[in-house]
C-alpha positions in Angstrom: -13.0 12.9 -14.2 -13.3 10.6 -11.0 -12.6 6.9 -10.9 -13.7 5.1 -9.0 -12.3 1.2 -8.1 -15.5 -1.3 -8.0 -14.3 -4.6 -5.9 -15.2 -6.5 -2.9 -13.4 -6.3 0.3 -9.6 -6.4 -0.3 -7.9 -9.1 1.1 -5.4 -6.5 3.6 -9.1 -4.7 5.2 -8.7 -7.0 8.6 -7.7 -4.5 10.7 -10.1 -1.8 12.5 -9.2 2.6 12.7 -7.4 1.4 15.4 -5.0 -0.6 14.3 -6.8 -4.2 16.0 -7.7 -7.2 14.1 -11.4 -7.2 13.0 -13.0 -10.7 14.3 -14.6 -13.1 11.5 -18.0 -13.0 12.1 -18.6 -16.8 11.2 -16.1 -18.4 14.2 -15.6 -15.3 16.4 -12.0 -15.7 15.6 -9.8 -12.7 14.9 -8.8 -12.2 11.0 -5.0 -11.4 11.7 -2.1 -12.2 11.7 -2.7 -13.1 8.2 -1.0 -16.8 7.3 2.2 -17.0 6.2 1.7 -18.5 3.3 -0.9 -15.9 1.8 1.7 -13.1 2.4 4.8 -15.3 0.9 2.3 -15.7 -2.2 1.6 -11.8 -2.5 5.0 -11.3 -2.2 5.6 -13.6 -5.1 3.9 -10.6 -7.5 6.9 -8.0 -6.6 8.1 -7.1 -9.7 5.8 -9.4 -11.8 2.4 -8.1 -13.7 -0.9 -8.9 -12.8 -2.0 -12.6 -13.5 1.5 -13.6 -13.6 1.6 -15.5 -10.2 -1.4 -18.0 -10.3 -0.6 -18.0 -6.2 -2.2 -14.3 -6.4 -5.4 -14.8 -8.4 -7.3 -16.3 -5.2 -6.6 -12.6 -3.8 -7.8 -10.9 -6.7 -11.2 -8.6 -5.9 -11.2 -5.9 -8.3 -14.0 -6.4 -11.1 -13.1 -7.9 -14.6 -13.1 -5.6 -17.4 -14.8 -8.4 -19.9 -13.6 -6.2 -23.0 -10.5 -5.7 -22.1 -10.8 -9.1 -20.6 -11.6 -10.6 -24.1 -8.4 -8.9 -25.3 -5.9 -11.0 -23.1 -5.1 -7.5 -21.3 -5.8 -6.3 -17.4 -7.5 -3.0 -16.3 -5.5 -0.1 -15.0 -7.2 -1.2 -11.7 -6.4 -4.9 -12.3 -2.8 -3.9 -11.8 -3.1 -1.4 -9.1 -4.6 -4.3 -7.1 -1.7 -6.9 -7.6 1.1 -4.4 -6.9 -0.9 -3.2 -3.4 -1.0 -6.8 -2.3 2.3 -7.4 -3.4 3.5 -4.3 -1.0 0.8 -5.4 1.5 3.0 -9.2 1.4 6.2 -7.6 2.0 4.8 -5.1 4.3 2.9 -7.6 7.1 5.9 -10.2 6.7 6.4 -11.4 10.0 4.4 -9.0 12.0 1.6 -9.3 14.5 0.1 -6.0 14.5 -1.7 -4.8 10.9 0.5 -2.7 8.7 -3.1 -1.8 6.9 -4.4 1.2 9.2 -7.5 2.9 7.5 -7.1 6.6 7.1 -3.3 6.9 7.0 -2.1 8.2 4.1 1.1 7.4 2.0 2.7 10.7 2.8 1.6 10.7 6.6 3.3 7.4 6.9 6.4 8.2 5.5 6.2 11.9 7.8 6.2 9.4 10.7 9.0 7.4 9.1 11.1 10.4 9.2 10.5 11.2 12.8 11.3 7.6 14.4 15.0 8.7 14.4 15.4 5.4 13.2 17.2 7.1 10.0 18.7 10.2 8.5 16.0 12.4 8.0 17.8 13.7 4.0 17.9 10.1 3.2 13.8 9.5 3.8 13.8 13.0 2.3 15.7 11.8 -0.7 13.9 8.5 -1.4 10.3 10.3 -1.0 11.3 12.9 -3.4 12.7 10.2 -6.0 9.3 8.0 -5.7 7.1 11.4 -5.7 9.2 12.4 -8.8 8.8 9.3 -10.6 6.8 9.7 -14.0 5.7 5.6 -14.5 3.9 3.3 -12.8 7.1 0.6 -13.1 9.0 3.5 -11.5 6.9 4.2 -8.5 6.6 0.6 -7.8 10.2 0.7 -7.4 10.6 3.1 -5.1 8.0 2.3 -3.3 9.3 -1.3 -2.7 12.2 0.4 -0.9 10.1 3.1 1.2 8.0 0.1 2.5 10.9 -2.2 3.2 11.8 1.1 5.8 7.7 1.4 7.1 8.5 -1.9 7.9 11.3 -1.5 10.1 9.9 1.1 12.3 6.2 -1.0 12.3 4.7 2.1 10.5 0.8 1.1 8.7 -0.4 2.4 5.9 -3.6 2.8 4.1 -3.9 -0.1 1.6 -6.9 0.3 -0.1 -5.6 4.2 -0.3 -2.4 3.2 -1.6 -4.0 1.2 -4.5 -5.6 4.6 -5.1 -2.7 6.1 -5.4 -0.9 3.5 -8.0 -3.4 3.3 -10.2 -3.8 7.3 -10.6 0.2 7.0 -11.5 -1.0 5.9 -14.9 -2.9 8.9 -15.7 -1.3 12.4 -15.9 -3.6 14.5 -14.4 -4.3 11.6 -11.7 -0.7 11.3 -11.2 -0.4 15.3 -10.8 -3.2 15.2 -8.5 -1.8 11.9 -6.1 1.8 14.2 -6.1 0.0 17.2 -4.3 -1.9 15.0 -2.1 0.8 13.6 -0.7 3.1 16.3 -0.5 0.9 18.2 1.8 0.7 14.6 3.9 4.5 14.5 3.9 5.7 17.9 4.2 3.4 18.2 7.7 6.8 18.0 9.5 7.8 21.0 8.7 5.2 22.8 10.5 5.1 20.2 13.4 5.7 16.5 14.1 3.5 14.4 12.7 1.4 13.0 15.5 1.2 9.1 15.5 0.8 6.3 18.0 4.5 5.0 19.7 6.5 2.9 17.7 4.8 -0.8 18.5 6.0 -4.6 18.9 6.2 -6.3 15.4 
C-alpha cells in the first residue's frame, strides 16, 4: 500500500533542479546558505529521537498524528523527518552551494561518490552495501551518517525530501524491500557507464 508523507515545505527545499538558491519571495533575497545556527541545531538530532532536541521542533513540518500524539509517541514520518534534517545539518555544514538537489536519488549520489576518485571505489562499495544491507531504521541511520559525512567531502547533493522517503519506508518490510531495489538500480549505474553529474563544485 502507498504512503504518502502530508507536511509543508521542508525546511532543506531552498534550492532549485539546478542546484541555485530559490529567492524568498517576501524581500527578493536568496534562501541559502542556510544560517549557521539552524544547521548546528539539526545537527544536534544525530543520534537523538524525534522531539528530543527542543532546538529541532521549530523545523518540524510533517503533520501530527493526534492519536498517536495523545499517546506521548511520534509517527513513523515524525521520525523520518528529524533524522533527514539531522543529515541535511551535517550535510550543508559549511557549504555555500545546496547539498538538497531535487531529483537525485540516494543511490545516484553515492554512484557519483564512487567516481570522484576522491576514494577507493571497494571502500564506497563496501559502506553502500553495509547501509543497503541494514535491517533497522537505527541501523541505516548509522551508516548513513558515515556515507554523508563522504557526499560531503566531494560537494555531492542529494534529494532530501527523497531521502526522508527512503528512511521512513526502512520501518516497513516490504517498504524497506522496495527502497533496497530502488536504489540498487540508482547505484549500480556504474557498472554500465559513469554516472553523469555536474563537476565537482566549490563548497
Amino acid at each position: 500500500m502507498e504512503r504518502d508523507i502530508a507536511m509543508a515545505t521542508p525546511y532543506w527545499n531552498r534550492a532549485a533542479a539546478d542546484g541555485t538558491w530559490l529567492t524568498d519571495t517576501r524581500n527578493r533575497r536568496p534562501l541559502g546558505p542556510p544560517p549557521g545556527e539552524d544547521l548546528a541545531a539539526m545537527r544536534a538530532g544525530l543520534g537523538r529521537g524525534f522531539g528530543e532536541v527542543p532546538k529541532l521542533w521549530p523545523y518540524y513540518t510533517v503533520e501530527i498524528n493526534d492519536e498517536l500524539a495523545r499517546r506521548g509517541q511520534a509517527s513513523v514520518e515524525q521520525k523520518a523527518e528529524h533524522a533527514a534534517l539531522a543529515l541535511y545539518g551535517l550535510h550543508q555544514q559549511s557549504k555555500s552551494i545546496s547539498m538538497h538537489r531535487p531529483n537525485v536519488r540516494l543511490g545516484t549520489a553515492l554512484a557519483r561518490l564512487r567516481a570522484s576518485g576522491r576514494f577507493s571505489e571497494k571502500a564506497i562499495d563496501d559502506r553502500v552495501e553495509a547501509a543497503a544491507t541494514t535491517t533497522t531504521p537505527d541501523a541505516l541511520l548509522i551508516r548513513l551518517r558515515g556515507l554523508v559525512d563522504l557526499l560531503r567531502v566531494v560537494n555531492q547533493p542529494l534529494d532530501y525530501t527523497e531521502l526522508m522517503r527512503l528512511i521512513r519506508d526502512w520501518h516497513y518490510d516490504d517498504g524497506r524491500r522496495a527502497a533496497r531495489r530502488a536504489w540498487a538500480l540508482d547505484y549500480q549505474l556504474w557498472k554500465q557507464t559513469a554516472p553523469q553529474g555536474e563537476p565537482i563544485a566549490a563548497s
